[in-house]
N, C-alpha and C positions, 0 to 999 in steps of 0.2 A: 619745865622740869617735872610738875606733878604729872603733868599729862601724860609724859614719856615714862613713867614710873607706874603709872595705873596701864598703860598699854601693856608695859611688859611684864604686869602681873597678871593682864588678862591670858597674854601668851601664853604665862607658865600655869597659868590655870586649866587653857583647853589642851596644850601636852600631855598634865596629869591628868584629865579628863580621859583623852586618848588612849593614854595608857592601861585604866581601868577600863577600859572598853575588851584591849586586846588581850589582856590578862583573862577576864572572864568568858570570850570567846574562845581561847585555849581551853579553859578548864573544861566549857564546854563540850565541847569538840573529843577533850581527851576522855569523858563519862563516855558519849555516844560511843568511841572506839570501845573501851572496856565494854558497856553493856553489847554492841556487836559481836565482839570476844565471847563474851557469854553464851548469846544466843548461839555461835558457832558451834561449842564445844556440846551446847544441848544437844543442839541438832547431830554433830556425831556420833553423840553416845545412845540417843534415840535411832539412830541409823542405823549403829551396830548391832542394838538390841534388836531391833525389827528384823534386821538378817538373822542372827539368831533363834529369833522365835519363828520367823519361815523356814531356816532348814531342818529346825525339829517340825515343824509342820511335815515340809519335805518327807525325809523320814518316818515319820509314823504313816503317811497316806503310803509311801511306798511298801512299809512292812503290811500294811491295809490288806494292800493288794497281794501279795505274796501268798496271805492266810485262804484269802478267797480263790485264786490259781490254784491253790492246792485241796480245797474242797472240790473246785469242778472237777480236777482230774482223778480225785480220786471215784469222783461219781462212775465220768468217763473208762475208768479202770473197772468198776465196779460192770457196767454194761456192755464193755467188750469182753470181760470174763462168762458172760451169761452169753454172750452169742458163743464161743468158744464151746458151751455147754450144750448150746442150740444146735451147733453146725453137726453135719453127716458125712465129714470125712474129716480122717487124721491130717491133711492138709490144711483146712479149713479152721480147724481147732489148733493147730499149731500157729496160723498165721495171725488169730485174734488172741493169741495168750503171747502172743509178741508183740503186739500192738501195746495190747495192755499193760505190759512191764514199763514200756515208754509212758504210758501216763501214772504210774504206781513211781516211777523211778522221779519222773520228773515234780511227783508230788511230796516225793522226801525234798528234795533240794528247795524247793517254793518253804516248805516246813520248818528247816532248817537254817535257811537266809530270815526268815521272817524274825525271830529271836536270837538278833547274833550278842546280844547279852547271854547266855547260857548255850548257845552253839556253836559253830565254827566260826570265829573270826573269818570277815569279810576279808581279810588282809591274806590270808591265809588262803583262801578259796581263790583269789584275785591271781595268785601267785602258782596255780596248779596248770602243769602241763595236762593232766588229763584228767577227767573224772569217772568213775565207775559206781554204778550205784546197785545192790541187790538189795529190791526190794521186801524180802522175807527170806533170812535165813536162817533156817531152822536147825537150831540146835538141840542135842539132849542122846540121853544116853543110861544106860546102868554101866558102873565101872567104866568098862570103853566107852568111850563120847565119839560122838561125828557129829555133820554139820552140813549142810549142803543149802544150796538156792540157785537160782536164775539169776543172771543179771546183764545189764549194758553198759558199754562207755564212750565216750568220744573224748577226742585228742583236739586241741588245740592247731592251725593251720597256719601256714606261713605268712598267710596275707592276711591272719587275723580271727577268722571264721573259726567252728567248730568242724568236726569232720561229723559223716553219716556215725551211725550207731551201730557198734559192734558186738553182737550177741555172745555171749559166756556162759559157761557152767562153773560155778566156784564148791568145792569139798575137802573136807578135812577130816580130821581123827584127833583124838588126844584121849589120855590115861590118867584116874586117877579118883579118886572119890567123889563122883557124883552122879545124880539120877535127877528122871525129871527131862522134861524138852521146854524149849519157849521158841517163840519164833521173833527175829528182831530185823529192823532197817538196818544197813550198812553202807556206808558209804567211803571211799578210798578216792584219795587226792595223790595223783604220782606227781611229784614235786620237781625232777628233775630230768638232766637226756637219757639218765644210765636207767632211771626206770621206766622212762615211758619206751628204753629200746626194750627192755622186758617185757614189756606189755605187750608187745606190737609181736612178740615171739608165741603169744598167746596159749604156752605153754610156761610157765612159773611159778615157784612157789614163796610164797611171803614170806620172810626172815628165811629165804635158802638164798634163790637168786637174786632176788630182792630184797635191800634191807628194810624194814617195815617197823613203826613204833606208835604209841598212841596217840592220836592228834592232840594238839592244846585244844579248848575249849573256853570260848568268851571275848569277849573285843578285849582285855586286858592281858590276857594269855596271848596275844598277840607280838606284845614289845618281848616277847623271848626272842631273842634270834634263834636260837638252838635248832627250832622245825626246821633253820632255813638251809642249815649245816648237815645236818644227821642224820637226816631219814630221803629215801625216795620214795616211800609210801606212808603217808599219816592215814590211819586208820580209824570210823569213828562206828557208830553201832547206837539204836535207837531202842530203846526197849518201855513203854507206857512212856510214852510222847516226851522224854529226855534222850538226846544225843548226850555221849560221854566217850572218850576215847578208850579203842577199844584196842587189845592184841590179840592176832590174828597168826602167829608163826604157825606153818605149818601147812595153810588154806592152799589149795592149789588152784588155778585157772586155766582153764582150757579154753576154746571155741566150743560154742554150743551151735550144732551144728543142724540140726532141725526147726529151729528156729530160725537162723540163719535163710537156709534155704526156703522158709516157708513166707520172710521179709522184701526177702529180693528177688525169691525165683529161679536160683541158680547154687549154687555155691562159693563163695570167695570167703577167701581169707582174713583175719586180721589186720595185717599189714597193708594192703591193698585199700582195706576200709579205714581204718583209723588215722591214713596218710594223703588219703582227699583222693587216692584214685580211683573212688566205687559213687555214683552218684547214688543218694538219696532217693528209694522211690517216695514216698513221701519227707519232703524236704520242710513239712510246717508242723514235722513231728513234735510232740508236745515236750520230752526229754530234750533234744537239740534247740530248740527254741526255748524253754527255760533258761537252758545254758549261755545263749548267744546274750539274750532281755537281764539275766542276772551279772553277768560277766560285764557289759555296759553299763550298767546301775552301779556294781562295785570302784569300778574305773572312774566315774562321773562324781562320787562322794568323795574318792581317793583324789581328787584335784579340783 
């Protein structure tokens, strides 16, 4: 009987023995998991941070570059105006002071994307059926004021594309207490169908046929909806290197039509160009190509 009494104490002894084995193999087991848990949750929140701090990288190399596009072009602007100065016929001068609008035009928008803190919300630009840009329009006046410039636009295409560039005259008037000229960027976003079929008429006037109001301004001015309801033309206006929304009732748009002919060679219209039926003779124009490279870059941060 002792015997049989010490065996089955030894039993109940390697059971408990056992026990405390599996007990402390659990606990272990259950650290390792939490501590994995851990590292897990680092590693995400180190993940997310790292995305984060790449697309502010992102971003800023992109606005890098926007600053720098808009220095070459303005050189480029700067030395097709001198040939213009150069050339010995009024065709010759008319076809390099069109050239040059395209690199002045295209060097507001590089300008103006580069700081969409203080400029046009990206969301805003993103959402424009056409853009028009006159790069100097010179305003001033005693009492009666006028206003006049040069400018270009292109419209948006069906398969996606920009269309060629369609040369303009923009002028206005207004009354009232003031003297003094300045000459300023402007820039016009036609927001919707009713005014880019205005445009394409290339006879209209802002706040007549057109309803026309000041753009927002800033990536915060952005979550208004109101731009997206009220206006077919948000208007913006640069004057010592601030865009700020500008109004414009009044301005009228025409074809400029020496220009025109002095780009293509011929004569055509508005409609015919702004609707993709006029091909481009130069198609790696610096205006159309900002457009196409800016319009992808908006799209690409927008999702």
């Amino acid at each position: 009987m002792k015997r049989i009494g010490t065996l089955f104490g030894l039993l109940l002894l390697g059971a408990c023995m056992a026990s405390a084995q599996d007990s402390a193999s659990s606990t272990s087991s259950s650290s390792t998991d939490n501590t994995a848990a851990q590292t897990t949750t680092t590693t995400t929140t180190t993940t997310s941070n790292d995305n984060t701090a790449k697309a502010d990288q992102s971003d800023d190399a992109v606005k890098e570059q926007r600053k720098n596009a808009a220095i070459r072009d303005e050189n480029n602007a700067a030395a097709k105006k001198q040939q213009a100065k150069d050339s010995g016929t009024k065709e010759g001068e008319d076809g390099a002071n069109a050239r040059a609008r395209l690199d002045s035009a295209s060097k507001d928008l590089n300008q103006l994307l580069a700081a969409p803190d203080n400029g046009i919300p990206e969301e805003v630009f993103g959402n424009a059926k056409c853009v028009a840009v006159v790069p100097s329009l010179v305003k001033g006046g005693f009492i009666f004021g006028a206003e006049h410039g040069r400018g270009v636009a292109s419209c948006r295409l069906p398969n996606g594309g920009w269309s060629a560039p369609a040369f303009f005259v923009a002028t206005g008037g207004s009354w009232g207490a003031q003297i003094g000229a300045e000459g300023v960027d402007l820039v016009m976003l036609i927001m919707n169908q009713n005014g880019m079929n205005q445009l394409l008429d290339s006879k209209f006037k802002i706040g007549g046929s057109a309803s026309a109001s000041a753009g927002p301004i800033g990536r915060q001015a952005a979550a208004d909806t109101n731009w997206k309801m009220n206006s077919e033309v948000l208007t913006y206006s640069r004057a010592r290197g601030l865009f700020a929304g500008a109004t414009l009732n009044g301005t009228a748009i025409k074809e400029d039509d020496d220009s025109t002919r002095a780009y293509y060679g011929r004569t055509v219209g508005f409609r015919p160009v702004l609707t993709g039926q006029v091909k481009d003779p130069a198609s790696h124009n610096a205006f159309t190509t900002t457009l196409k490279r800016s319009h992808a870059e908006v799209n690409a941060a927008a999702h």
